[in-house]
PyMOL commands that place a pseudoatom at each C-alpha (Angstrom):
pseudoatom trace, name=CA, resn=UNK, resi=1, chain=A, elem=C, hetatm=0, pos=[48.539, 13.306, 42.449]
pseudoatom trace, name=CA, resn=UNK, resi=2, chain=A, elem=C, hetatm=0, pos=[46.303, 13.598, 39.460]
pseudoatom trace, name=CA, resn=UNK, resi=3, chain=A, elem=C, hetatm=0, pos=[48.447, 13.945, 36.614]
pseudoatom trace, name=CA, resn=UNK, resi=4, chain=A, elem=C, hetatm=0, pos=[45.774, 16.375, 35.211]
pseudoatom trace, name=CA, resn=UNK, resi=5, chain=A, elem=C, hetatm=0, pos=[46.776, 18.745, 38.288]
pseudoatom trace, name=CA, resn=UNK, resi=6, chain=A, elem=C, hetatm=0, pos=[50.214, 19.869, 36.479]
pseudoatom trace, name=CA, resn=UNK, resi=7, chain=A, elem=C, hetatm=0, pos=[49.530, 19.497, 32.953]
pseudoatom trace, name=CA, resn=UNK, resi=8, chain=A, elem=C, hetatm=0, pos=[46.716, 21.974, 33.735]
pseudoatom trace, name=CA, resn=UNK, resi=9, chain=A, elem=C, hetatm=0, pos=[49.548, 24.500, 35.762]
pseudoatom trace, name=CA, resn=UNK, resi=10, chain=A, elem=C, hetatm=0, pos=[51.402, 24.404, 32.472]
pseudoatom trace, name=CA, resn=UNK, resi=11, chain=A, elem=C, hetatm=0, pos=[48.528, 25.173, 30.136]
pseudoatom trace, name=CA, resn=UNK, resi=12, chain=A, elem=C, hetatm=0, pos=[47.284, 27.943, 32.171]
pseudoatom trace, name=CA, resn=UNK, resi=13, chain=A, elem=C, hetatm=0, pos=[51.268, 29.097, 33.551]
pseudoatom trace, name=CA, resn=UNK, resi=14, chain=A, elem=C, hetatm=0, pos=[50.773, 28.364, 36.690]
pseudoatom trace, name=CA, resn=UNK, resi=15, chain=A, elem=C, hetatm=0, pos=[54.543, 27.460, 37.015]
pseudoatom trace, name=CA, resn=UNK, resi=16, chain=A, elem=C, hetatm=0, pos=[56.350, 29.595, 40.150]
pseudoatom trace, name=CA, resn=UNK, resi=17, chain=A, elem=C, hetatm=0, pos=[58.265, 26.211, 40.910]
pseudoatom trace, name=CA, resn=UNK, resi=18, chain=A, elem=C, hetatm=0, pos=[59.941, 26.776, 38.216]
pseudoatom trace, name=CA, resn=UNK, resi=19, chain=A, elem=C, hetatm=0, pos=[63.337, 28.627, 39.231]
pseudoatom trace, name=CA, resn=UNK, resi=20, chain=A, elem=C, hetatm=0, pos=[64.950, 31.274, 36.523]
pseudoatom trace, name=CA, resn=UNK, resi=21, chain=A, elem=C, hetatm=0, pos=[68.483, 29.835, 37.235]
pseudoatom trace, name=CA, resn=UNK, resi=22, chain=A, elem=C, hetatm=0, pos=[69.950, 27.058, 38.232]
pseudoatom trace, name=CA, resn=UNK, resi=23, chain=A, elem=C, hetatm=0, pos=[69.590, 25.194, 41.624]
pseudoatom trace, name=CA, resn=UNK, resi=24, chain=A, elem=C, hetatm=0, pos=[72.264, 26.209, 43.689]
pseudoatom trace, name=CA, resn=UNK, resi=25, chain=A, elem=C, hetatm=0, pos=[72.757, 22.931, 45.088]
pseudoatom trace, name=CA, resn=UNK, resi=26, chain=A, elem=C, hetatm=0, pos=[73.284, 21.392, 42.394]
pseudoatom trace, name=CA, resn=UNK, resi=27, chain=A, elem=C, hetatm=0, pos=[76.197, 23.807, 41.545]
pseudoatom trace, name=CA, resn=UNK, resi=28, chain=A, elem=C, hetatm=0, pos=[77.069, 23.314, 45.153]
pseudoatom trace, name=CA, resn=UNK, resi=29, chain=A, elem=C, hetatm=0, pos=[76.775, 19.643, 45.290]
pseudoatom trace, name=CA, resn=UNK, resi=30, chain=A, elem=C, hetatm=0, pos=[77.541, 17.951, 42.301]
pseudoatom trace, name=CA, resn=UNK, resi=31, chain=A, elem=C, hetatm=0, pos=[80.639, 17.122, 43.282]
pseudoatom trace, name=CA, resn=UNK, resi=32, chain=A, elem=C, hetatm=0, pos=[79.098, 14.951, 45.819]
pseudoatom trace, name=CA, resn=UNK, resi=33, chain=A, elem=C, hetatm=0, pos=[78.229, 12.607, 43.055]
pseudoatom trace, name=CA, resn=UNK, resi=34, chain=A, elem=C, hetatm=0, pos=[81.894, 11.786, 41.955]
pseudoatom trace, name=CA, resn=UNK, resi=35, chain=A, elem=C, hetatm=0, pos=[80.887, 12.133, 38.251]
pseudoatom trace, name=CA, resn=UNK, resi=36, chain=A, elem=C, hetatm=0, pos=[82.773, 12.128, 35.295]
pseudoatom trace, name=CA, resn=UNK, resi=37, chain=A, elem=C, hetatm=0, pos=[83.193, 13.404, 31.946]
pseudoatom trace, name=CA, resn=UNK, resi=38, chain=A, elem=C, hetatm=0, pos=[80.133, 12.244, 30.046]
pseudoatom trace, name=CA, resn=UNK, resi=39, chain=A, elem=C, hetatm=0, pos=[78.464, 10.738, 32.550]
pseudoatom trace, name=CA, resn=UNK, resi=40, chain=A, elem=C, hetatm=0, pos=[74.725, 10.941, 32.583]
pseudoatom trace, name=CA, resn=UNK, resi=41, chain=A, elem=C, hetatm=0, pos=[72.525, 12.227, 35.159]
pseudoatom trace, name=CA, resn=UNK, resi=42, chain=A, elem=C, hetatm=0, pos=[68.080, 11.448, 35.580]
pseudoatom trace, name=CA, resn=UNK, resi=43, chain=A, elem=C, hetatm=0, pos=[66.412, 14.706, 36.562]
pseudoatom trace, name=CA, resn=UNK, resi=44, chain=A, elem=C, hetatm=0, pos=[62.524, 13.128, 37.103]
pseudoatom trace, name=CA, resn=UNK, resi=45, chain=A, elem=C, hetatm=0, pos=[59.951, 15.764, 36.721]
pseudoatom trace, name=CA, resn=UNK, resi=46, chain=A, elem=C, hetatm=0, pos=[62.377, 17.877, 34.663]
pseudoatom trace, name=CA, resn=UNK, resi=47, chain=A, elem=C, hetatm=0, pos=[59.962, 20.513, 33.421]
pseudoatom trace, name=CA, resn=UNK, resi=48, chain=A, elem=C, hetatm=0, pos=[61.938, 23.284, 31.841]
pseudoatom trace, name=CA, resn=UNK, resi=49, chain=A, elem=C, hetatm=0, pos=[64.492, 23.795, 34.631]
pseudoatom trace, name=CA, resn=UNK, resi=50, chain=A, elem=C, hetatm=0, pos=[68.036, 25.373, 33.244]
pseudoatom trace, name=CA, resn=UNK, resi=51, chain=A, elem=C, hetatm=0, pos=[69.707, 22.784, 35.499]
pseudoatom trace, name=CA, resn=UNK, resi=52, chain=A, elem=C, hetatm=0, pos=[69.697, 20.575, 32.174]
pseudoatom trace, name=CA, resn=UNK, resi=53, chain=A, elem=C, hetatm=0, pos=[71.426, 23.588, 30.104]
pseudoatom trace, name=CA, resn=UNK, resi=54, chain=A, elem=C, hetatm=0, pos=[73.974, 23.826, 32.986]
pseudoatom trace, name=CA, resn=UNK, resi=55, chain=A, elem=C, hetatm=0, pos=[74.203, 19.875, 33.251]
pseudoatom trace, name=CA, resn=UNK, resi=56, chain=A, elem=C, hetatm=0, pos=[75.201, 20.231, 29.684]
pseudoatom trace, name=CA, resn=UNK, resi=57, chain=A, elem=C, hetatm=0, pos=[77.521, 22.513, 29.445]
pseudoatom trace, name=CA, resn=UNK, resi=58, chain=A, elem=C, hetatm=0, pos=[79.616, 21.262, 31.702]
pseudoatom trace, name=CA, resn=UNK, resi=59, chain=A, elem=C, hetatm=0, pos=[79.804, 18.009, 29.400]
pseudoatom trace, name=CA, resn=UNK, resi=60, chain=A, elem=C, hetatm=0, pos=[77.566, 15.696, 31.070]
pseudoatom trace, name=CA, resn=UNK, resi=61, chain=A, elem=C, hetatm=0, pos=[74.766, 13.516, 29.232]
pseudoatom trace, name=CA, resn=UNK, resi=62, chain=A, elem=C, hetatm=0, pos=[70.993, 14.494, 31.002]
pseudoatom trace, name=CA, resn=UNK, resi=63, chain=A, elem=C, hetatm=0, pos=[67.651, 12.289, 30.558]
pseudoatom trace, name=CA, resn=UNK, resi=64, chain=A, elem=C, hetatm=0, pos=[64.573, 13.614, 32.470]
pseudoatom trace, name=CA, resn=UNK, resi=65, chain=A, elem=C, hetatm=0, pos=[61.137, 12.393, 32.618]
pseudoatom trace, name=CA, resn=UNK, resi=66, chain=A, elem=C, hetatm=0, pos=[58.293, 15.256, 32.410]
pseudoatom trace, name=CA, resn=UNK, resi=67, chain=A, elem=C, hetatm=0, pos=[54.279, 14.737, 32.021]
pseudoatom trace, name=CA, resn=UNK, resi=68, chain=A, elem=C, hetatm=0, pos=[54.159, 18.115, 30.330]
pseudoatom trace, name=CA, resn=UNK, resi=69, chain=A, elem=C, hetatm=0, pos=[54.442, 18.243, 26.561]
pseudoatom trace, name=CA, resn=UNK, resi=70, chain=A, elem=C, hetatm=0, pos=[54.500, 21.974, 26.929]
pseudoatom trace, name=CA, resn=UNK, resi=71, chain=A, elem=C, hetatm=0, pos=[56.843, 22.249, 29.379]
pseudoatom trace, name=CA, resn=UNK, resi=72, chain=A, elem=C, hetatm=0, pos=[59.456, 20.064, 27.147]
pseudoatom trace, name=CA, resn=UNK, resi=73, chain=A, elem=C, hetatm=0, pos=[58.501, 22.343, 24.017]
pseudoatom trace, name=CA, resn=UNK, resi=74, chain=A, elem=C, hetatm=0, pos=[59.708, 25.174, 25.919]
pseudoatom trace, name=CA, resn=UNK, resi=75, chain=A, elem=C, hetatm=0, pos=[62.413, 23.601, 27.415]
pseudoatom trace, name=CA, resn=UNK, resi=76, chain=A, elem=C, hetatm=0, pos=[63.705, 22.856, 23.667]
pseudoatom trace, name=CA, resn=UNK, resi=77, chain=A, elem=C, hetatm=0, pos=[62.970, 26.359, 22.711]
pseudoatom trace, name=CA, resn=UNK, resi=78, chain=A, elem=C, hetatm=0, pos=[65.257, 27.586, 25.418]
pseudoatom trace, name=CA, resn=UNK, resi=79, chain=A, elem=C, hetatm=0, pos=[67.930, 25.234, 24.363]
pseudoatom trace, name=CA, resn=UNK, resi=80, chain=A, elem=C, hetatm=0, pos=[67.847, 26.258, 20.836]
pseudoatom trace, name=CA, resn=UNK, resi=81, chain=A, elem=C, hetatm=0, pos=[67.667, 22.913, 19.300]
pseudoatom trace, name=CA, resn=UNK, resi=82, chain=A, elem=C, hetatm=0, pos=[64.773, 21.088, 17.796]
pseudoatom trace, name=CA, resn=UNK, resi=83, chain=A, elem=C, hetatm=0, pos=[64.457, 17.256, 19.288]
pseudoatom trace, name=CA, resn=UNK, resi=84, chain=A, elem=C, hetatm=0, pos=[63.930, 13.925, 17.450]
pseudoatom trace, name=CA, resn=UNK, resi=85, chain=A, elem=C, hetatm=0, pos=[60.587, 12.492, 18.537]
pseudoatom trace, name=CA, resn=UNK, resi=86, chain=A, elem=C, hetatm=0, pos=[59.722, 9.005, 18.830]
pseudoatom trace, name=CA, resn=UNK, resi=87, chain=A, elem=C, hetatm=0, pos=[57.202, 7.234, 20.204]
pseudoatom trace, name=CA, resn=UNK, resi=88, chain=A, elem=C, hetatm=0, pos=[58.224, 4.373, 23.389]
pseudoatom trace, name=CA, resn=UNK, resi=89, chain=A, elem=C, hetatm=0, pos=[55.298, 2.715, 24.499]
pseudoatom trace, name=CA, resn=UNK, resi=90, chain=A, elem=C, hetatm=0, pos=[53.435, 5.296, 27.030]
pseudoatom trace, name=CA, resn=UNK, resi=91, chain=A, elem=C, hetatm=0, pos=[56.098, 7.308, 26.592]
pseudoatom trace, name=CA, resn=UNK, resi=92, chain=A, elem=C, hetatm=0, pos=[57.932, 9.979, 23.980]
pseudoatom trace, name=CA, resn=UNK, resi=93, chain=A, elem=C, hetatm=0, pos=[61.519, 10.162, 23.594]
pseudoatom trace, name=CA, resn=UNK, resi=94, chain=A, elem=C, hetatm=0, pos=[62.442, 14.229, 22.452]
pseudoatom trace, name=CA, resn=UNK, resi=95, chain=A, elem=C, hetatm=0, pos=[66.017, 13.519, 22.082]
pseudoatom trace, name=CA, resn=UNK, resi=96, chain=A, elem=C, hetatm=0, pos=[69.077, 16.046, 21.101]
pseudoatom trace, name=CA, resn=UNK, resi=97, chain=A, elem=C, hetatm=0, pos=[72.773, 15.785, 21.139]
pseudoatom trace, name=CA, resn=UNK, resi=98, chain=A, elem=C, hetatm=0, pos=[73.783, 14.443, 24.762]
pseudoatom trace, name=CA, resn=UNK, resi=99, chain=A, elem=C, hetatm=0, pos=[70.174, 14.682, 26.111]
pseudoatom trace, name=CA, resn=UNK, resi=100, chain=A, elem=C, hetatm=0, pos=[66.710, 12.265, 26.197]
pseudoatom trace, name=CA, resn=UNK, resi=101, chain=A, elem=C, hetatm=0, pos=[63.772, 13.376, 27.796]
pseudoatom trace, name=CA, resn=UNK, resi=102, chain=A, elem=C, hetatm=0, pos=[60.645, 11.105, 27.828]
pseudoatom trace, name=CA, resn=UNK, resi=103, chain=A, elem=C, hetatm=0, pos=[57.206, 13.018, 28.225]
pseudoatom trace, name=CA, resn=UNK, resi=104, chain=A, elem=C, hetatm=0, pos=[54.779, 10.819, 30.129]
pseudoatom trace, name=CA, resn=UNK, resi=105, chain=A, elem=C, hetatm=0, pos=[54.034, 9.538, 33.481]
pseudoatom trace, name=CA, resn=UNK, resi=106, chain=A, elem=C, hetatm=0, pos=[57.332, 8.750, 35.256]
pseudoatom trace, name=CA, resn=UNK, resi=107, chain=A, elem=C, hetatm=0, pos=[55.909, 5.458, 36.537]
pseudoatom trace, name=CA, resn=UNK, resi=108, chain=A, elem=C, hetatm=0, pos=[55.666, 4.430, 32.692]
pseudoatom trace, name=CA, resn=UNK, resi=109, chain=A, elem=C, hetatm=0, pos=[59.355, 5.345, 32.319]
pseudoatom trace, name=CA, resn=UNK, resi=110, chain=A, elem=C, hetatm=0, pos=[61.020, 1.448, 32.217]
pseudoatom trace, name=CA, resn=UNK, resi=111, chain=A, elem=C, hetatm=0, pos=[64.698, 0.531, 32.904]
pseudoatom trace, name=CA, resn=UNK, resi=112, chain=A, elem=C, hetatm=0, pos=[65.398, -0.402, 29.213]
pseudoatom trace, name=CA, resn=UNK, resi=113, chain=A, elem=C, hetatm=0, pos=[63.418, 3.005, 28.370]
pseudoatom trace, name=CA, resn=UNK, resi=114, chain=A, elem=C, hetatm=0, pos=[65.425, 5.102, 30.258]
pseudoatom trace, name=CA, resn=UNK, resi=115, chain=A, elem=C, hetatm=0, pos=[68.809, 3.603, 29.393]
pseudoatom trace, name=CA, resn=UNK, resi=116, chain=A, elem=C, hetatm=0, pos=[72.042, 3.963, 31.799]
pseudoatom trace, name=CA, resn=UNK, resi=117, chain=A, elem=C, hetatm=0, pos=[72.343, 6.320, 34.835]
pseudoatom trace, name=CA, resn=UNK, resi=118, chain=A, elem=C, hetatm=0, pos=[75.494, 7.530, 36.517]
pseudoatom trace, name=CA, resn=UNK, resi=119, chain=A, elem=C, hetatm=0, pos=[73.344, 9.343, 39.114]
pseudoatom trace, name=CA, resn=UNK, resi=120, chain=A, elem=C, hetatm=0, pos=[70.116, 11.538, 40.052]
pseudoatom trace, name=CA, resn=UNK, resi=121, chain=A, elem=C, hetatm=0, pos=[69.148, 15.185, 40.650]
pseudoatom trace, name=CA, resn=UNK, resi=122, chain=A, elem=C, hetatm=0, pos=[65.851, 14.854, 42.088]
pseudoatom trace, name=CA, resn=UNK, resi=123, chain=A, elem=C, hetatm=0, pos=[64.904, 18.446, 43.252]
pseudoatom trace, name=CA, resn=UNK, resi=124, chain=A, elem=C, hetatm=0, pos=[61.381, 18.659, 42.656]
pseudoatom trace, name=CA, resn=UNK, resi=125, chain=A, elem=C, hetatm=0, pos=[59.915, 15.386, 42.051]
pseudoatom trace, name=CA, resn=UNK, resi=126, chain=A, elem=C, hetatm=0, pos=[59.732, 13.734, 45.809]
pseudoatom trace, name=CA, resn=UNK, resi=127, chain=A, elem=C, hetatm=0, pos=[58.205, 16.722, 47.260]
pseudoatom trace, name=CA, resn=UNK, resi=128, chain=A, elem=C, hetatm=0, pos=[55.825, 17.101, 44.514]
pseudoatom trace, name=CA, resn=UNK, resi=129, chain=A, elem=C, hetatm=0, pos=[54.001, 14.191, 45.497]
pseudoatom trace, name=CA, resn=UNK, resi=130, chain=A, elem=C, hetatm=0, pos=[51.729, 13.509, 48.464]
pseudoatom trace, name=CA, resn=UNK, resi=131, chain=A, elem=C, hetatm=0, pos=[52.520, 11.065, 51.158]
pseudoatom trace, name=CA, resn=UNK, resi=132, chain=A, elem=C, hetatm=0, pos=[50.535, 7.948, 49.621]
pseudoatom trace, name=CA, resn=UNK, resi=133, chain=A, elem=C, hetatm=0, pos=[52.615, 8.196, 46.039]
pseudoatom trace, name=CA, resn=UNK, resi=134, chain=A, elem=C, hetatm=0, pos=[56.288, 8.733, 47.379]
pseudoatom trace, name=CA, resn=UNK, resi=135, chain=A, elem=C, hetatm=0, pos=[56.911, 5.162, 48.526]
pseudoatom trace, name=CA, resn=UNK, resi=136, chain=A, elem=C, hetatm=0, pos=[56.298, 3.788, 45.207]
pseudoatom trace, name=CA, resn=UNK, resi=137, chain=A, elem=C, hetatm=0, pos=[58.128, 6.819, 43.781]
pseudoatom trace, name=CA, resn=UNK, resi=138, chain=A, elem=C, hetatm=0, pos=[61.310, 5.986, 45.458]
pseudoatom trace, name=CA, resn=UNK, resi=139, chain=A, elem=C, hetatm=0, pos=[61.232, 2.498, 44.754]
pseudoatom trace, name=CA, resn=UNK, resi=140, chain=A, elem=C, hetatm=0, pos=[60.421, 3.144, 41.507]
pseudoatom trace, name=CA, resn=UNK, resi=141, chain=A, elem=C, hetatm=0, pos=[63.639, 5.959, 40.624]
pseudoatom trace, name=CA, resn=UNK, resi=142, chain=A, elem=C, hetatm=0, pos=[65.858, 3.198, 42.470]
pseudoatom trace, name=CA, resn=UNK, resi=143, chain=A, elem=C, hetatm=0, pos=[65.068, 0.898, 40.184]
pseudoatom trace, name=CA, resn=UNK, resi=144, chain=A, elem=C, hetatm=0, pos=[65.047, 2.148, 36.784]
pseudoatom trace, name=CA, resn=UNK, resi=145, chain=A, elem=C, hetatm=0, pos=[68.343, 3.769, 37.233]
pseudoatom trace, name=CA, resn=UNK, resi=146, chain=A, elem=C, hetatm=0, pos=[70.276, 0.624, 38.926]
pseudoatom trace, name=CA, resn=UNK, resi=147, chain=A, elem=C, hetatm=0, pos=[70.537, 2.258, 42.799]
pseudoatom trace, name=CA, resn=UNK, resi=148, chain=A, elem=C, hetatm=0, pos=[72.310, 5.051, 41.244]
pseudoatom trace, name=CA, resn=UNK, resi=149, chain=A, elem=C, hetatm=0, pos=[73.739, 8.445, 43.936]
pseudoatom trace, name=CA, resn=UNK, resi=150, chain=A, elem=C, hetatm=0, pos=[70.853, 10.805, 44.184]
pseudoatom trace, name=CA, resn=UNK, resi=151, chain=A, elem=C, hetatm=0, pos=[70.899, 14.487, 45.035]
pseudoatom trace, name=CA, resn=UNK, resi=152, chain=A, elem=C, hetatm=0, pos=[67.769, 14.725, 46.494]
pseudoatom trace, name=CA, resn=UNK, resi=153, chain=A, elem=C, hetatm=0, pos=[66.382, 18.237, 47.646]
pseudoatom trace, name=CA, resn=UNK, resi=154, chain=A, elem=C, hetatm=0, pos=[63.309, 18.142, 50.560]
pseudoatom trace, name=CA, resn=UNK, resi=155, chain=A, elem=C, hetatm=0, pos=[61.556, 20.385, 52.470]
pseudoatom trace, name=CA, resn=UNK, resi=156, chain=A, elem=C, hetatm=0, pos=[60.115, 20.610, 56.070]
pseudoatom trace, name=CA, resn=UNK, resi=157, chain=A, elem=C, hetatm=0, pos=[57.471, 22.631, 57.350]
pseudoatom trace, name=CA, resn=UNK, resi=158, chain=A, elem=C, hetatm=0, pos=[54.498, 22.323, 59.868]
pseudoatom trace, name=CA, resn=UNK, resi=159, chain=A, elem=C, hetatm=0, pos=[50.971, 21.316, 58.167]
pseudoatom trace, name=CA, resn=UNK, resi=160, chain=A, elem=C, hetatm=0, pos=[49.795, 24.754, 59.516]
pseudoatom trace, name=CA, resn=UNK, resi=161, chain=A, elem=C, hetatm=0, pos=[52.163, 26.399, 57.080]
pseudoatom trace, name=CA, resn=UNK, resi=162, chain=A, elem=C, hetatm=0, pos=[50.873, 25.604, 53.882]
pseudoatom trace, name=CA, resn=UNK, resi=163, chain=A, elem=C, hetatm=0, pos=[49.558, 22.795, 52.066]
pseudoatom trace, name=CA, resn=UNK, resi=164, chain=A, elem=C, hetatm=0, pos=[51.568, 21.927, 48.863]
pseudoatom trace, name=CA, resn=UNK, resi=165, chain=A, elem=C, hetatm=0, pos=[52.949, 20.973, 46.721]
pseudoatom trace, name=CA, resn=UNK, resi=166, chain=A, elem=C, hetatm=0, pos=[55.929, 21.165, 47.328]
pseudoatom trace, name=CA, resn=UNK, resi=167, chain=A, elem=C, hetatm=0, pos=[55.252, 18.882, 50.179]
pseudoatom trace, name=CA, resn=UNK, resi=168, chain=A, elem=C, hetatm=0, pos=[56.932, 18.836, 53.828]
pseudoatom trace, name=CA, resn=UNK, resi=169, chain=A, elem=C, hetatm=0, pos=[59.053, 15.043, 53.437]
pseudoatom trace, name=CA, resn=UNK, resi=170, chain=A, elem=C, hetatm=0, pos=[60.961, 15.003, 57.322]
pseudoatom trace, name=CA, resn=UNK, resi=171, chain=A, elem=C, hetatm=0, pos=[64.263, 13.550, 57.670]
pseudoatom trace, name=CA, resn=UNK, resi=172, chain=A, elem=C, hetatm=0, pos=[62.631, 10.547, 59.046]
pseudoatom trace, name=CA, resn=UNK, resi=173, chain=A, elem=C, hetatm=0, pos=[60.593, 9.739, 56.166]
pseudoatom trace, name=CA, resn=UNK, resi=174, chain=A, elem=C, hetatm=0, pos=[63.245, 10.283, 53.981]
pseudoatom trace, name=CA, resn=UNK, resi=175, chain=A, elem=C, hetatm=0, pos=[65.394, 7.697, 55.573]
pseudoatom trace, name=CA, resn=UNK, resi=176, chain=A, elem=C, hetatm=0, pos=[62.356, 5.297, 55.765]
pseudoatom trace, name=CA, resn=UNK, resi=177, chain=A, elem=C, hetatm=0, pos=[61.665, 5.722, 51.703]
pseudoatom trace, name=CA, resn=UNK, resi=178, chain=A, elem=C, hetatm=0, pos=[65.254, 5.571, 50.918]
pseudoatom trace, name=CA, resn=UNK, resi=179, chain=A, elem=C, hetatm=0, pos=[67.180, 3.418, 54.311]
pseudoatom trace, name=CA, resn=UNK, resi=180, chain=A, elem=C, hetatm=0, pos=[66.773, 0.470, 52.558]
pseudoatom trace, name=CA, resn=UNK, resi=181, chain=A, elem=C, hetatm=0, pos=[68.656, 0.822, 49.310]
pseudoatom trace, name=CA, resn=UNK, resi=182, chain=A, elem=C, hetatm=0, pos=[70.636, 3.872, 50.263]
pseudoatom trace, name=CA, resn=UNK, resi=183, chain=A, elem=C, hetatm=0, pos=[73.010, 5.361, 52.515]
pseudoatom trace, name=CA, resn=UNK, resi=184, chain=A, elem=C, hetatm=0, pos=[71.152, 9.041, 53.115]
pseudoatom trace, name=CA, resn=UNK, resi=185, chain=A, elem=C, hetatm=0, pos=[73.315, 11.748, 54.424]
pseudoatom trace, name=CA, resn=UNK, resi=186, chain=A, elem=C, hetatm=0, pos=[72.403, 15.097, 54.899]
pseudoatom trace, name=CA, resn=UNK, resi=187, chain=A, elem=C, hetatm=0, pos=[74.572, 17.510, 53.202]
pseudoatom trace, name=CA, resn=UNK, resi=188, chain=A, elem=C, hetatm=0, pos=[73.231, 20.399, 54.197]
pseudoatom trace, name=CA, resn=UNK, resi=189, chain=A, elem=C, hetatm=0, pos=[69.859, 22.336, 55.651]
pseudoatom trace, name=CA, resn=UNK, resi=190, chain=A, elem=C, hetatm=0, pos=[68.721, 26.007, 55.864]
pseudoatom trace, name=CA, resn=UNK, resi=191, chain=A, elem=C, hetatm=0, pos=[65.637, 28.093, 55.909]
pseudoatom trace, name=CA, resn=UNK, resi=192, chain=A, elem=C, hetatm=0, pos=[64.145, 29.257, 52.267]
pseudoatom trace, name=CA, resn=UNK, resi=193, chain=A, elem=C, hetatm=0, pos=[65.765, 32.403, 51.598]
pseudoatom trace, name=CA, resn=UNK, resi=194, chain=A, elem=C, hetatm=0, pos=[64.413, 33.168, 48.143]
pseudoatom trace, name=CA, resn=UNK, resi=195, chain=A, elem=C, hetatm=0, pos=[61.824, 32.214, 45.786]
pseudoatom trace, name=CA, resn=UNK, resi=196, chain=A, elem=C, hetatm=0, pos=[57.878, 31.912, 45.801]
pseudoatom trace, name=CA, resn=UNK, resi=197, chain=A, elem=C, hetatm=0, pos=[58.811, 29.733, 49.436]
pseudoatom trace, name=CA, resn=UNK, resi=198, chain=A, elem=C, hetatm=0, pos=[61.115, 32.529, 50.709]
pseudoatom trace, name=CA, resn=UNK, resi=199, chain=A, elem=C, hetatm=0, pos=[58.248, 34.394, 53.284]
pseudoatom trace, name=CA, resn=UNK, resi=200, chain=A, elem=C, hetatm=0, pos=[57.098, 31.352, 55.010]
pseudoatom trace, name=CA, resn=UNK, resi=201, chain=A, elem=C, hetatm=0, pos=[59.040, 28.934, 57.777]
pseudoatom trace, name=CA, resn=UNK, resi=202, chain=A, elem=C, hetatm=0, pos=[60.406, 26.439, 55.571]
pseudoatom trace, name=CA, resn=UNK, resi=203, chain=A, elem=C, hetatm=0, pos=[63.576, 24.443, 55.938]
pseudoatom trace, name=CA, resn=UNK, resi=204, chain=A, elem=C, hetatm=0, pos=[65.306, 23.437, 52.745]
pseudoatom trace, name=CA, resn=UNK, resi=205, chain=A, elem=C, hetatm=0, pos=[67.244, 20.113, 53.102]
pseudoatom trace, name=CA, resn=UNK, resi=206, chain=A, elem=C, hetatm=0, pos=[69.914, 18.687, 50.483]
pseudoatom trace, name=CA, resn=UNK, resi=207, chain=A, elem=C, hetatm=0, pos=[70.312, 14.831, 50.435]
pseudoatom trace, name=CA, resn=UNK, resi=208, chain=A, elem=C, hetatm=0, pos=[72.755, 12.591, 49.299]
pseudoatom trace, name=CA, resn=UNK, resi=209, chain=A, elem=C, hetatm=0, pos=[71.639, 9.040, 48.744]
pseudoatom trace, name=CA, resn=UNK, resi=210, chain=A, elem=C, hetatm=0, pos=[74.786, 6.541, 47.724]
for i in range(1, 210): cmd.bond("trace and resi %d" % i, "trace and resi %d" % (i + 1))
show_as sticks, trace
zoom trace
């Protein structure tokens, strides 16, 4: 997807993706992930979610990757702290105690850029790409962060039900993107129950990837 298409949703506020709290499953399924103290976890098209507040707070180290400046400007508002900038390449670093987020196209985001990861929250980024990006995509996350455990969060819904983004991913796509480097297990799956989403026949899936 034209990269134009979100930086243009954030100018103009066009942003009902993003949630006021935290993803429940991530508070539901971190665990999954066998983390500890300090580790750090990759949430790829961050925007300004409060699941990196929540991430940090509970001592972990967060990096995201985000193609809106003004989403990371907010999301540094919201966190109270103001973030050392430097330029990377095609990317910028905005970097505060226990946190790096690099604005830019995620597929400019490099290994050595992004620096060690103990795992991945992905619950926006797959689904907000169409079907000829998302091989490349997955390849891509499994790579710069070393195979790390993903959370990954999908949804499923008949083409007649909306368009997207977010994107319907199936179960079997999911495990043909991902069979090859991970183990993908289904932790759990339920109907939208809240949310922009919430009034149309969408499943919600929850992924773990090891």
């Amino acid at each position: 997807m034209d990269p134009s298409f979100w930086l243009q949703a954030w100018r103009e506020n066009r942003t009902a993706f993003h949630r006021p709290d935290v993803n429940p499953h991530l508070a539901a399924h971190l665990d999954e992930l066998a983390l500890g103290p300090g580790d750090r976890v990759f949430l790829p098209l961050c925007g300004k979610t409060l699941d990196i507040g929540w991430l940090l707070a509970r001592g972990f180290a967060v990096a995201g990757a985000e193609i809106s400046p003004l989403a990371i400007e907010q999301l540094f508002q919201a966190l109270g702290v103001e973030p050392q900038v430097a330029e990377l390449g095609p990317v910028t670093r905005c970097a505060a105690p226990g946190l790096d987020v690099f604005v830019g196209d995620v597929f400019d985001v490099s290994r050595e850029t992004l620096g060690p990861v103990d795992a991945t929250f992905d619950r926006a980024a797959l689904v907000a790409l169409p079907a000829d990006m998302r091989a490349r995509y997955a390849t891509h996350v499994a790579e710069i962060t070393g195979g790390a455990p993903q959370l990954l969060v999908t949804f499923e819904y008949e083409p007649s039900v909306m368009e997207g983004p977010p994107f319907s991913v199936p179960a079997d796509e999911v495990r043909a993107l991902y069979g090859e480097r991970y183990d993908a297990r289904m932790l759990a799956a339920g109907p939208v129950r809240e949310g922009v989403l919430a009034d149309r026949d969408i499943r919600e899936v929850v992924w773990l990837l090891r």
